[in-house]
CHARMM internal coordinates of N, CA and C (Angstrom, degrees):
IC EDIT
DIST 1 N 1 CA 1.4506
DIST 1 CA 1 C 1.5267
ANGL 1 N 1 CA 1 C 109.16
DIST 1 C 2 N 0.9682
ANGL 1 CA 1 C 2 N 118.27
DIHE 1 N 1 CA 1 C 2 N 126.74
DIST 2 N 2 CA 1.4323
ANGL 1 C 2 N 2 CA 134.18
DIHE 1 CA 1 C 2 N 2 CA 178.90
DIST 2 CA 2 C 1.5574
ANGL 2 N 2 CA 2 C 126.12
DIHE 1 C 2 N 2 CA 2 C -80.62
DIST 2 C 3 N 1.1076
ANGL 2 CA 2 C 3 N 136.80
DIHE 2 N 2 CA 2 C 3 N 104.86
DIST 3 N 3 CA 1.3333
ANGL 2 C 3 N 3 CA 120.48
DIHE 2 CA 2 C 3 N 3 CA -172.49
DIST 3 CA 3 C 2.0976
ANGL 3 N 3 CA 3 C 108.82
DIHE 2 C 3 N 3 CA 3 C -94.64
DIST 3 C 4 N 1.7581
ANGL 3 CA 3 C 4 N 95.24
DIHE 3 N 3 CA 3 C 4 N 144.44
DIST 4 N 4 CA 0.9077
ANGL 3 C 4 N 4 CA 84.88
DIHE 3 CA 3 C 4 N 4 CA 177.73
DIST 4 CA 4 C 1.3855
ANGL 4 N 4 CA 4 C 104.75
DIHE 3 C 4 N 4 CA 4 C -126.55
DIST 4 C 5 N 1.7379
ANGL 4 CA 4 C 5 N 123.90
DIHE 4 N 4 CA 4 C 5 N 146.46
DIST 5 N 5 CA 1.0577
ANGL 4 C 5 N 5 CA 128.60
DIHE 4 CA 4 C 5 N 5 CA -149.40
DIST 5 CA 5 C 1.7767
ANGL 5 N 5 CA 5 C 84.91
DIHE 4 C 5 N 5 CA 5 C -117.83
DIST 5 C 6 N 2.0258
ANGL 5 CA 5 C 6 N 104.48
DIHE 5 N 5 CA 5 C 6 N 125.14
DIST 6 N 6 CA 1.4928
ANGL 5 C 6 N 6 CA 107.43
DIHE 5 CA 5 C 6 N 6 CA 172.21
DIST 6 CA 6 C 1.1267
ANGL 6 N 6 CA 6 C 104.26
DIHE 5 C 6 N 6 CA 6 C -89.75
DIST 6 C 7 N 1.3795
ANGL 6 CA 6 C 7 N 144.91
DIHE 6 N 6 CA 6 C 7 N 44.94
DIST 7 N 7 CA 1.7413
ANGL 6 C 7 N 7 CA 131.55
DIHE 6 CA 6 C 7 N 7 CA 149.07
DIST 7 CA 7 C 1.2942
ANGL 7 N 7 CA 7 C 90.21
DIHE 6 C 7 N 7 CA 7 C -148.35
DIST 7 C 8 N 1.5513
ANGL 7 CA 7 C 8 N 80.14
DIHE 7 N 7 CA 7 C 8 N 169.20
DIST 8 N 8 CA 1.6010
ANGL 7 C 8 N 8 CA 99.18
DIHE 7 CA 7 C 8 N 8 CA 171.31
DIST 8 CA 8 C 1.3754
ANGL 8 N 8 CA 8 C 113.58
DIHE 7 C 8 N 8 CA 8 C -126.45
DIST 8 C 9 N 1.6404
ANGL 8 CA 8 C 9 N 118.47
DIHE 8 N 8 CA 8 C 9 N 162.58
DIST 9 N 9 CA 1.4643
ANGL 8 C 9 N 9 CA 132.31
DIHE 8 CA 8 C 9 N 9 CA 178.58
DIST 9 CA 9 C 2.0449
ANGL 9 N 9 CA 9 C 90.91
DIHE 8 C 9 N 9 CA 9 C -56.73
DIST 9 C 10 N 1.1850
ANGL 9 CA 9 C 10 N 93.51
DIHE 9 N 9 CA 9 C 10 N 177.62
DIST 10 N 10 CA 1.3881
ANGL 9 C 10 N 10 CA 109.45
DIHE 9 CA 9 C 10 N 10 CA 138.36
DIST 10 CA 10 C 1.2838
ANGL 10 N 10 CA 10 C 128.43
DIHE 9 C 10 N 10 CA 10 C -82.83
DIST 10 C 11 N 0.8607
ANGL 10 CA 10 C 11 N 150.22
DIHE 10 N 10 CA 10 C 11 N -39.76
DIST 11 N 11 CA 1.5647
ANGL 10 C 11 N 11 CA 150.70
DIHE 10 CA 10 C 11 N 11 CA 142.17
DIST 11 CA 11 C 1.5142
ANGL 11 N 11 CA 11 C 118.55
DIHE 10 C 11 N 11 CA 11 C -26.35
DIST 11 C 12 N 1.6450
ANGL 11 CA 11 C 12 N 122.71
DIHE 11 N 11 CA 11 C 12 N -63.42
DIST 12 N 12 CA 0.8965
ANGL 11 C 12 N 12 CA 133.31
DIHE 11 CA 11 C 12 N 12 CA 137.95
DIST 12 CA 12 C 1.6545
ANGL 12 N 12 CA 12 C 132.10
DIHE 11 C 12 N 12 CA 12 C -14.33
DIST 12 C 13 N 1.3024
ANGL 12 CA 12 C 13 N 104.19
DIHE 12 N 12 CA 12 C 13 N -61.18
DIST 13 N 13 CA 2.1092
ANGL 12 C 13 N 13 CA 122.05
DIHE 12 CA 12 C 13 N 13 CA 169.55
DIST 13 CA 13 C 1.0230
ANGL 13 N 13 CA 13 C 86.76
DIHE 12 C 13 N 13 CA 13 C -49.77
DIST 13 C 14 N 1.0312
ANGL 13 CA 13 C 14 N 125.74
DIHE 13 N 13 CA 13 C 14 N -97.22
DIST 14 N 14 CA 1.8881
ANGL 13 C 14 N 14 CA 151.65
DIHE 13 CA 13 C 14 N 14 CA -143.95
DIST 14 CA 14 C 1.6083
ANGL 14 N 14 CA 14 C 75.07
DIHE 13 C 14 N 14 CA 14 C -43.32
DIST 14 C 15 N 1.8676
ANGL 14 CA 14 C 15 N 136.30
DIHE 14 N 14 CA 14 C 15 N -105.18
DIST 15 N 15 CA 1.1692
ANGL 14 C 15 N 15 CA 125.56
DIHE 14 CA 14 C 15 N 15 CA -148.25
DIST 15 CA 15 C 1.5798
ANGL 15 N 15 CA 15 C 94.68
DIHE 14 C 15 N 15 CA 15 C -36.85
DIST 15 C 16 N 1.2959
ANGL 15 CA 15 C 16 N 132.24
DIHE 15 N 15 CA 15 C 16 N -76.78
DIST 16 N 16 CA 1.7829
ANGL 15 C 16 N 16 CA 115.52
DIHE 15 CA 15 C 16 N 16 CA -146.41
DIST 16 CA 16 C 1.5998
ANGL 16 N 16 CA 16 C 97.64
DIHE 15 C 16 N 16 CA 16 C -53.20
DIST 16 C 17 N 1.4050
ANGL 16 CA 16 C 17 N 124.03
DIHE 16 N 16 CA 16 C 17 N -0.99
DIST 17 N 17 CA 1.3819
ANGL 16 C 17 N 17 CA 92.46
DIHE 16 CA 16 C 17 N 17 CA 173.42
DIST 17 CA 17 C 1.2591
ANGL 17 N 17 CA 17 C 125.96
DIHE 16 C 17 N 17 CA 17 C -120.42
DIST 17 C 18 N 1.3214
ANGL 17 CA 17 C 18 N 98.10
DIHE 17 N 17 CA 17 C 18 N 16.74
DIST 18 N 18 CA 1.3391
ANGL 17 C 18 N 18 CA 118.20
DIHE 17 CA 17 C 18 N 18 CA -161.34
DIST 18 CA 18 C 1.7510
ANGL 18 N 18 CA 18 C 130.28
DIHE 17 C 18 N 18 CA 18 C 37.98
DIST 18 C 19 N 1.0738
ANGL 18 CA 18 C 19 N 101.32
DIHE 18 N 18 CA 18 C 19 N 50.18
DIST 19 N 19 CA 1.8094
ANGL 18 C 19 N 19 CA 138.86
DIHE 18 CA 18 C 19 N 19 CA -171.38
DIST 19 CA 19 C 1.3404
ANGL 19 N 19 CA 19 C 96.18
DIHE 18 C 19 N 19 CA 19 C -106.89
DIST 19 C 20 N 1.7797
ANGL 19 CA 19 C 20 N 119.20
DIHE 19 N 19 CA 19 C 20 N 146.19
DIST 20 N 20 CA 1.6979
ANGL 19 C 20 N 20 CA 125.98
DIHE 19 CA 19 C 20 N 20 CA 158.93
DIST 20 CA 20 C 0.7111
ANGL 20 N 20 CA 20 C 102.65
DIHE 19 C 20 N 20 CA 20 C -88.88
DIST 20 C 21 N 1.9289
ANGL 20 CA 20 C 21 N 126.72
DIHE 20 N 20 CA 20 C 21 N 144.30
DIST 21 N 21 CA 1.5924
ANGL 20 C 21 N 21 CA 128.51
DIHE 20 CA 20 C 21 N 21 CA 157.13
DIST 21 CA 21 C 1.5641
ANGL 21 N 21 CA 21 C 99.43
DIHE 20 C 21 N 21 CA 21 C -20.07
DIST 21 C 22 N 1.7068
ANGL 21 CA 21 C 22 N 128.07
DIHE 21 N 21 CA 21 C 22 N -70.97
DIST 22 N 22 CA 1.8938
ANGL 21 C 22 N 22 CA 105.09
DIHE 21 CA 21 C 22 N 22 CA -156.26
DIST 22 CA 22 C 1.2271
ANGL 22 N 22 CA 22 C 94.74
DIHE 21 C 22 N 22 CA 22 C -56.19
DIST 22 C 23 N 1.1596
ANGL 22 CA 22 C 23 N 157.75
DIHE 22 N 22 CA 22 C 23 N -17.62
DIST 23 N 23 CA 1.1007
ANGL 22 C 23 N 23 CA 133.17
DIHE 22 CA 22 C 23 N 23 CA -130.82
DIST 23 CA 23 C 1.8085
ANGL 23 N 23 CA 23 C 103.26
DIHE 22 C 23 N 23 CA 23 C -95.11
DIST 23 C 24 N 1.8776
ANGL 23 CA 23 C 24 N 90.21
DIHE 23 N 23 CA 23 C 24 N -33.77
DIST 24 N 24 CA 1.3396
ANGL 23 C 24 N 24 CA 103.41
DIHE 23 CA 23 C 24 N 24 CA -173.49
DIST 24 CA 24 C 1.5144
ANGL 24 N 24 CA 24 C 117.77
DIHE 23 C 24 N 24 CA 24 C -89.11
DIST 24 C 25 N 1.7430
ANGL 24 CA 24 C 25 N 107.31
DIHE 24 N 24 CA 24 C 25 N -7.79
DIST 25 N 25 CA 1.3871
ANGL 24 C 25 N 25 CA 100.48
DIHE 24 CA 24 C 25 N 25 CA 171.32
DIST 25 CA 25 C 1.7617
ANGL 25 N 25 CA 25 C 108.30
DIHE 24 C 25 N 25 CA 25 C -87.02
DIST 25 C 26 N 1.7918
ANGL 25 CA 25 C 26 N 112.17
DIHE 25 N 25 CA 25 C 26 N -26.04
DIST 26 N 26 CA 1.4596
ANGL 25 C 26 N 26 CA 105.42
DIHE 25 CA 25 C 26 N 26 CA 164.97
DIST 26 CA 26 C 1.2675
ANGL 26 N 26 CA 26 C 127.78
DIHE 25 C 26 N 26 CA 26 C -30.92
DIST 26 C 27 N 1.6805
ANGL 26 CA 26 C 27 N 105.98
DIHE 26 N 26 CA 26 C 27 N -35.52
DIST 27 N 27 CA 1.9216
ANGL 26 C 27 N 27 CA 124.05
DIHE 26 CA 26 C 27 N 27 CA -154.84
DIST 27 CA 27 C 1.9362
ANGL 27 N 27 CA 27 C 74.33
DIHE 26 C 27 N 27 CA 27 C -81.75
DIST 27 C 28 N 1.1731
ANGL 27 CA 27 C 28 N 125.39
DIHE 27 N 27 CA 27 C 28 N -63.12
DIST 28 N 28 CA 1.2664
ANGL 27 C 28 N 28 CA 131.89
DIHE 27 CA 27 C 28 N 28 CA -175.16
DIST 28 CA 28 C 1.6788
ANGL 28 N 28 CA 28 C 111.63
DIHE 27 C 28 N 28 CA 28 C -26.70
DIST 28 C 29 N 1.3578
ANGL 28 CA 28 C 29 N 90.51
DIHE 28 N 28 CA 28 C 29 N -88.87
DIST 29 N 29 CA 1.6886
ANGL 28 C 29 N 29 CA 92.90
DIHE 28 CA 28 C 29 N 29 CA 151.55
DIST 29 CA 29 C 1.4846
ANGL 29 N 29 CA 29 C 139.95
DIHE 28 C 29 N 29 CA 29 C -13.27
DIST 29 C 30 N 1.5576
ANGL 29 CA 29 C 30 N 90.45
DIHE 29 N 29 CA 29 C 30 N -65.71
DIST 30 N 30 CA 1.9671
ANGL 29 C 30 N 30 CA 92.98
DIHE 29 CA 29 C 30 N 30 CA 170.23
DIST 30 CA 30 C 1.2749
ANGL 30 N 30 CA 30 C 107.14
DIHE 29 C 30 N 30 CA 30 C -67.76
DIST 30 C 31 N 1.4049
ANGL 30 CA 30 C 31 N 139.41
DIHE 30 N 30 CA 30 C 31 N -28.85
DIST 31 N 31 CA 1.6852
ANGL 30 C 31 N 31 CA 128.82
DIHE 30 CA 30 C 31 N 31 CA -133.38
DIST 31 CA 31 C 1.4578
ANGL 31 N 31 CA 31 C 120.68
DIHE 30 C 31 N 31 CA 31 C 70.86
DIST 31 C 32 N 1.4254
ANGL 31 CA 31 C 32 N 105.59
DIHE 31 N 31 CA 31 C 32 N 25.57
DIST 32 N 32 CA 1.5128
ANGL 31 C 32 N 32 CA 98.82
DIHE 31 CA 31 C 32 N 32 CA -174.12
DIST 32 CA 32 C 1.6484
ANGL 32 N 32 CA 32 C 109.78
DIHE 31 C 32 N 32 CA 32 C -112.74
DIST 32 C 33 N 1.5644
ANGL 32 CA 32 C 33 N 104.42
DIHE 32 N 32 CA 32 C 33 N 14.80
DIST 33 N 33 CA 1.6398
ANGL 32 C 33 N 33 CA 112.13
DIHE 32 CA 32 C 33 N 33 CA -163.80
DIST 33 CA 33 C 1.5339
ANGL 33 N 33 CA 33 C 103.16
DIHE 32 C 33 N 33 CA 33 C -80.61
DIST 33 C 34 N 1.3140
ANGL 33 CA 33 C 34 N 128.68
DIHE 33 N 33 CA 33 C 34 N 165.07
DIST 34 N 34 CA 1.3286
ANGL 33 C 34 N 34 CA 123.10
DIHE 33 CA 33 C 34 N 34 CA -173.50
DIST 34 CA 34 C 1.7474
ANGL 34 N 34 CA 34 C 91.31
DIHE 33 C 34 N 34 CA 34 C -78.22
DIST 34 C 35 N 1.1591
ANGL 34 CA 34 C 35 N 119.34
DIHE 34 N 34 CA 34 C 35 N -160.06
DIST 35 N 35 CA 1.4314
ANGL 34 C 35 N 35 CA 130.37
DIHE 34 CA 34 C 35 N 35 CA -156.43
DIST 35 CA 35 C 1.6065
ANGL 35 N 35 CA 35 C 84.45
DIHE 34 C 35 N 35 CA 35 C -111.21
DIST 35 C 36 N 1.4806
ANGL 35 CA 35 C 36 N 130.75
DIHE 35 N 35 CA 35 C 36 N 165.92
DIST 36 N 36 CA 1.4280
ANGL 35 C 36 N 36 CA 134.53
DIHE 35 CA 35 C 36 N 36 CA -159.15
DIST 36 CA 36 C 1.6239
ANGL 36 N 36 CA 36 C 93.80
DIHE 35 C 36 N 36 CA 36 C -163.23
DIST 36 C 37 N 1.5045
ANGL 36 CA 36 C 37 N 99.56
DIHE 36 N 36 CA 36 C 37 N 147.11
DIST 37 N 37 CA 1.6771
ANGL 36 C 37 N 37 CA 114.48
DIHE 36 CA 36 C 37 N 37 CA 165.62
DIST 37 CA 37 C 1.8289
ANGL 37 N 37 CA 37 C 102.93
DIHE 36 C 37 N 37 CA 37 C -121.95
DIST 37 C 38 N 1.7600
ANGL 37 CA 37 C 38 N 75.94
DIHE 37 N 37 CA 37 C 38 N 157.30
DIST 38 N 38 CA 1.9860
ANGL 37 C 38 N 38 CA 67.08
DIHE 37 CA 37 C 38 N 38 CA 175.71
DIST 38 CA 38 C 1.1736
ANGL 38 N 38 CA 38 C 83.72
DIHE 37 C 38 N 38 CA 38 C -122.90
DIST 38 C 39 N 1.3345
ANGL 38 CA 38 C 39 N 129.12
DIHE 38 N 38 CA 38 C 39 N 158.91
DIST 39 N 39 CA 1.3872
ANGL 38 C 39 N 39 CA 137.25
DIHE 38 CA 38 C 39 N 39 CA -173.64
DIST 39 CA 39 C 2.2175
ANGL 39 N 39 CA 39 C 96.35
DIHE 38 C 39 N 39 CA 39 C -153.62
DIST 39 C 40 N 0.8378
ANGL 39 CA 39 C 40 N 83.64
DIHE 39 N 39 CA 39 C 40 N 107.26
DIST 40 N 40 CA 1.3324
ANGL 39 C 40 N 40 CA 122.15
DIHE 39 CA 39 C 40 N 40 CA -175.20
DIST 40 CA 40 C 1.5239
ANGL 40 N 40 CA 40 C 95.70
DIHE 39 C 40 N 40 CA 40 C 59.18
DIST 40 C 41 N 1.5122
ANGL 40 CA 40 C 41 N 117.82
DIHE 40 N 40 CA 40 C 41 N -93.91
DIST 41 N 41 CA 2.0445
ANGL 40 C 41 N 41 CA 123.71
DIHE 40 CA 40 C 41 N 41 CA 175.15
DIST 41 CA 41 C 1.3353
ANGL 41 N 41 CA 41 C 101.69
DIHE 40 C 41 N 41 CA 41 C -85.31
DIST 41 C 42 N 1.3801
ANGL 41 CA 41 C 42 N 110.86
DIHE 41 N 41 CA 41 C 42 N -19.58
DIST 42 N 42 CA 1.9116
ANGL 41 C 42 N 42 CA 85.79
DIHE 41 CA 41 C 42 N 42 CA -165.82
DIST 42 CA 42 C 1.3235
ANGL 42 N 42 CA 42 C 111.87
DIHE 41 C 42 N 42 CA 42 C -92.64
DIST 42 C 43 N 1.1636
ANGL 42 CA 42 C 43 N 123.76
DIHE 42 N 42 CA 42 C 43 N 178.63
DIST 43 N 43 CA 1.6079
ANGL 42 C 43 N 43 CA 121.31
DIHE 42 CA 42 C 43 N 43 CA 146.44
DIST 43 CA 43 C 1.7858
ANGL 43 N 43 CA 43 C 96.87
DIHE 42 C 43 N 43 CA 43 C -118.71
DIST 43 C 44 N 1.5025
ANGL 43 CA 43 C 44 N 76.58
DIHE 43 N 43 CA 43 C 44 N 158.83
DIST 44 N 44 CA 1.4716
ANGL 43 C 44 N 44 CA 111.34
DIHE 43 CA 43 C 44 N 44 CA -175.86
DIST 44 CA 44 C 1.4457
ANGL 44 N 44 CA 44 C 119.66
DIHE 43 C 44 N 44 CA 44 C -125.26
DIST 44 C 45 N 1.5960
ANGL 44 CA 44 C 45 N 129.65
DIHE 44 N 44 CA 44 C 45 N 144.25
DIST 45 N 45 CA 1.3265
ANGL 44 C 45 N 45 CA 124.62
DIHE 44 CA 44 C 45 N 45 CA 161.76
DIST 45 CA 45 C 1.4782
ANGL 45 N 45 CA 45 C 108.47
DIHE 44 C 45 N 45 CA 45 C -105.34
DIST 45 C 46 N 1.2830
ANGL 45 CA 45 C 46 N 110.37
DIHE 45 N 45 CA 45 C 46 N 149.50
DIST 46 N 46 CA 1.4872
ANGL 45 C 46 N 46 CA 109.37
DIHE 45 CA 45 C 46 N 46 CA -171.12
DIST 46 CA 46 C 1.6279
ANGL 46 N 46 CA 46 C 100.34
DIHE 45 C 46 N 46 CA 46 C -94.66
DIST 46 C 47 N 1.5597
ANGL 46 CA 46 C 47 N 117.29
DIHE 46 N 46 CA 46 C 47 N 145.59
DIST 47 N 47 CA 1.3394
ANGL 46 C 47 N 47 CA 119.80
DIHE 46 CA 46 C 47 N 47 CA 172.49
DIST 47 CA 47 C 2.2117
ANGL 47 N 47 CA 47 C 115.83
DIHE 46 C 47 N 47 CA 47 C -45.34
DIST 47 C 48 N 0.9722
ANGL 47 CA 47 C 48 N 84.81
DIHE 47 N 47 CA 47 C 48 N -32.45
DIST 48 N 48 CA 1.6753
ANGL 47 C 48 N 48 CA 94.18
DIHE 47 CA 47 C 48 N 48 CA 168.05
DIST 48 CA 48 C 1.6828
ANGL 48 N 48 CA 48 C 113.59
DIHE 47 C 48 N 48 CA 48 C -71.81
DIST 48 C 49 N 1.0009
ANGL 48 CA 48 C 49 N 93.60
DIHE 48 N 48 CA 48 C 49 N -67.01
DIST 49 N 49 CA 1.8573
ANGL 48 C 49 N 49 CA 103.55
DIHE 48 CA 48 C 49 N 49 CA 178.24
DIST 49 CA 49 C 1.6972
ANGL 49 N 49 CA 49 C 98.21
DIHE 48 C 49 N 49 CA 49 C -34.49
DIST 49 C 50 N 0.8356
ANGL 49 CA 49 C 50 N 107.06
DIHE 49 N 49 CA 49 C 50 N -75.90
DIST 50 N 50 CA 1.6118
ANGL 49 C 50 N 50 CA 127.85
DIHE 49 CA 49 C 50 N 50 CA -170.01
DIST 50 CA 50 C 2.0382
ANGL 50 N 50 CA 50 C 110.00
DIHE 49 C 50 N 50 CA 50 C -46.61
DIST 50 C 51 N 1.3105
ANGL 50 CA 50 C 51 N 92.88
DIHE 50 N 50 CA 50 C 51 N -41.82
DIST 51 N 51 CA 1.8089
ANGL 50 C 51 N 51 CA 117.88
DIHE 50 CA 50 C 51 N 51 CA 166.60
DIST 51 CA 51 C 1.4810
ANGL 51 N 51 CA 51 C 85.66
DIHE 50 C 51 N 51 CA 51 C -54.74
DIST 51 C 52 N 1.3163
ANGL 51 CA 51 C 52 N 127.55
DIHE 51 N 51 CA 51 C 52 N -84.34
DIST 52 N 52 CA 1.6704
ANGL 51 C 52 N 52 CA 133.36
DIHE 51 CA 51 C 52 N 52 CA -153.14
DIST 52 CA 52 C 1.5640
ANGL 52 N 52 CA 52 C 113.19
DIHE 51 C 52 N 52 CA 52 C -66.79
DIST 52 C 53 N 1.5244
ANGL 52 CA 52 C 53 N 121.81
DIHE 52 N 52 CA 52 C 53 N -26.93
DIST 53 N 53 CA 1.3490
ANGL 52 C 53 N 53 CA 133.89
DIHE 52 CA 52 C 53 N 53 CA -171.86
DIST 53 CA 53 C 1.9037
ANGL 53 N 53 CA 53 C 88.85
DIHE 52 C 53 N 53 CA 53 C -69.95
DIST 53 C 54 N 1.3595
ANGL 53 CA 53 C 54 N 122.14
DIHE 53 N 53 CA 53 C 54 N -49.93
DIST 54 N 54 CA 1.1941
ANGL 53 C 54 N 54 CA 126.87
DIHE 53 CA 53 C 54 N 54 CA 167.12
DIST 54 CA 54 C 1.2823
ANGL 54 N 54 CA 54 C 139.12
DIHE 53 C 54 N 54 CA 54 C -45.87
DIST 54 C 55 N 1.4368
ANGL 54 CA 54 C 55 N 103.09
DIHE 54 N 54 CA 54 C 55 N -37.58
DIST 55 N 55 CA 1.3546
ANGL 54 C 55 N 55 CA 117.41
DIHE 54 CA 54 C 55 N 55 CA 172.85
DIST 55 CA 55 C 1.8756
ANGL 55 N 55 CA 55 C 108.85
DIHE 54 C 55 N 55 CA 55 C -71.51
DIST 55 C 56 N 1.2035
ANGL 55 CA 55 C 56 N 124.03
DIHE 55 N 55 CA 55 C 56 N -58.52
DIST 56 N 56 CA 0.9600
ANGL 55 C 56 N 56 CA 142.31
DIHE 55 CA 55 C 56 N 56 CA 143.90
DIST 56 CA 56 C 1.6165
ANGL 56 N 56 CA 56 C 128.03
DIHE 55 C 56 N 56 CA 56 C 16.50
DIST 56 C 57 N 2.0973
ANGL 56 CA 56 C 57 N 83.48
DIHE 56 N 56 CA 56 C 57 N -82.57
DIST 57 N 57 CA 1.2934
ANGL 56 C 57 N 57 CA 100.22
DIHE 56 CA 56 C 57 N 57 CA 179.02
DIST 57 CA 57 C 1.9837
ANGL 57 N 57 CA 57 C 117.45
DIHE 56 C 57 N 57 CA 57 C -54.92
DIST 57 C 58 N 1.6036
ANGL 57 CA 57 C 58 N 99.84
DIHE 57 N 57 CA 57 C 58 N -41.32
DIST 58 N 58 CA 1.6333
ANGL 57 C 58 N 58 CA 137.45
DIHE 57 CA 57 C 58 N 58 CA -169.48
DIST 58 CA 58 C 1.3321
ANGL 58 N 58 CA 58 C 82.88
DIHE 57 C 58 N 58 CA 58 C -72.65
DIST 58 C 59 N 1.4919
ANGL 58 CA 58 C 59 N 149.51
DIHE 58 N 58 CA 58 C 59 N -17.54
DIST 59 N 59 CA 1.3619
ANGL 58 C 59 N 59 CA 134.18
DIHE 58 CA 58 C 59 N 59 CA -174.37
DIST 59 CA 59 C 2.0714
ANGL 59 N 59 CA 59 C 98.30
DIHE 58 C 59 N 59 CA 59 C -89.74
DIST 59 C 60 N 1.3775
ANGL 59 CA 59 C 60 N 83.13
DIHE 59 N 59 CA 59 C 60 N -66.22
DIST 60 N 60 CA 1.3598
ANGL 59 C 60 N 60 CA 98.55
DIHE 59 CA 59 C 60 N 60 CA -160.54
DIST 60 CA 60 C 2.1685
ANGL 60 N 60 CA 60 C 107.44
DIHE 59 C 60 N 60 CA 60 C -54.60
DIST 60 C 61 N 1.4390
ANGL 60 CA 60 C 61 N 104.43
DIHE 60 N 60 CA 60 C 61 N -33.15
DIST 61 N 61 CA 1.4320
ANGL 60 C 61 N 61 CA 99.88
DIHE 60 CA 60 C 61 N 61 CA 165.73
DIST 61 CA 61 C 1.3442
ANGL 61 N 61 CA 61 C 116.43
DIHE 60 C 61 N 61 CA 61 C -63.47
DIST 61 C 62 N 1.1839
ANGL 61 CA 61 C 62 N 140.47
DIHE 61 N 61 CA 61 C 62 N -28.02
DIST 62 N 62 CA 1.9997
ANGL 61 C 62 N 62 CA 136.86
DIHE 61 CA 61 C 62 N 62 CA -152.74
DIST 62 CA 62 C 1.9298
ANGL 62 N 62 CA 62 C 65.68
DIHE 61 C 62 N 62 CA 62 C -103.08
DIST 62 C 63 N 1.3084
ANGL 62 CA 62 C 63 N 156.12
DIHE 62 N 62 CA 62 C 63 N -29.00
DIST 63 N 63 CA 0.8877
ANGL 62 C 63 N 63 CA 127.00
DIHE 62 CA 62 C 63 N 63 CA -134.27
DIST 63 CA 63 C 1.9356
ANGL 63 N 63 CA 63 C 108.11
DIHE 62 C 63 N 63 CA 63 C -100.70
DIST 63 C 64 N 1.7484
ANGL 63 CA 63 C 64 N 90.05
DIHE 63 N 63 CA 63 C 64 N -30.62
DIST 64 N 64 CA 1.3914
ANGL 63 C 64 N 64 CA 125.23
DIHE 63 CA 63 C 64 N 64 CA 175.28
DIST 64 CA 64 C 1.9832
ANGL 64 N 64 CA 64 C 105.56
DIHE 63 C 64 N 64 CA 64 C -76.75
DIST 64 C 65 N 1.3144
ANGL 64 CA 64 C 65 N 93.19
DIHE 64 N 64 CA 64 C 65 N -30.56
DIST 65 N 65 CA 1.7519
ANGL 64 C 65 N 65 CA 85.62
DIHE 64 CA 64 C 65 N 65 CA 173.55
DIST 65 CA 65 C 1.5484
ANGL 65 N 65 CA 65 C 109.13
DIHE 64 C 65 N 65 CA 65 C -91.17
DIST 65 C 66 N 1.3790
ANGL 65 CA 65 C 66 N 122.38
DIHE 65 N 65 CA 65 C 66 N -0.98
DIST 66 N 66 CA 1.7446
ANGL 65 C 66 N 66 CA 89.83
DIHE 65 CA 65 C 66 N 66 CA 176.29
DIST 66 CA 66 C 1.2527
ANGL 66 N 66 CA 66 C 97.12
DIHE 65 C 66 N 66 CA 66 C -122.26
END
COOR INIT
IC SEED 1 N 1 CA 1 C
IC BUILD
């Protein structure tokens, strides 16, 4: 049985998105980071968060090109 885990580390984010840690505390910085849980020391992005941080990004580019 396989377990599948719905968030990811930060370490984790950054590879599926192929993003550097600064890159993702920049998004932090701007307000442009997906939404985060901390669950006990870590933080986490939720497979949703990360879904909508996407949508987002895919908004604000078509929005900057026309």
């Amino acid at each position: 049985m396989d377990l599948v885990f719905e968030a990811y580390s930060i370490p984790e984010f950054c590879a599926a998105h192929r993003i550097s840690r600064a890159s993702f505390y920049n998004l932090i910085n701007d307000g442009k980071a997906p939404r985060t849980m901390k669950v006990g020391t870590r933080v986490l992005i939720s497979k949703e968060a990360a879904a909508d941080w996407r949508k987002a990004c895919e908004a604000m580019s078509k929005s900057e090109a026309a």
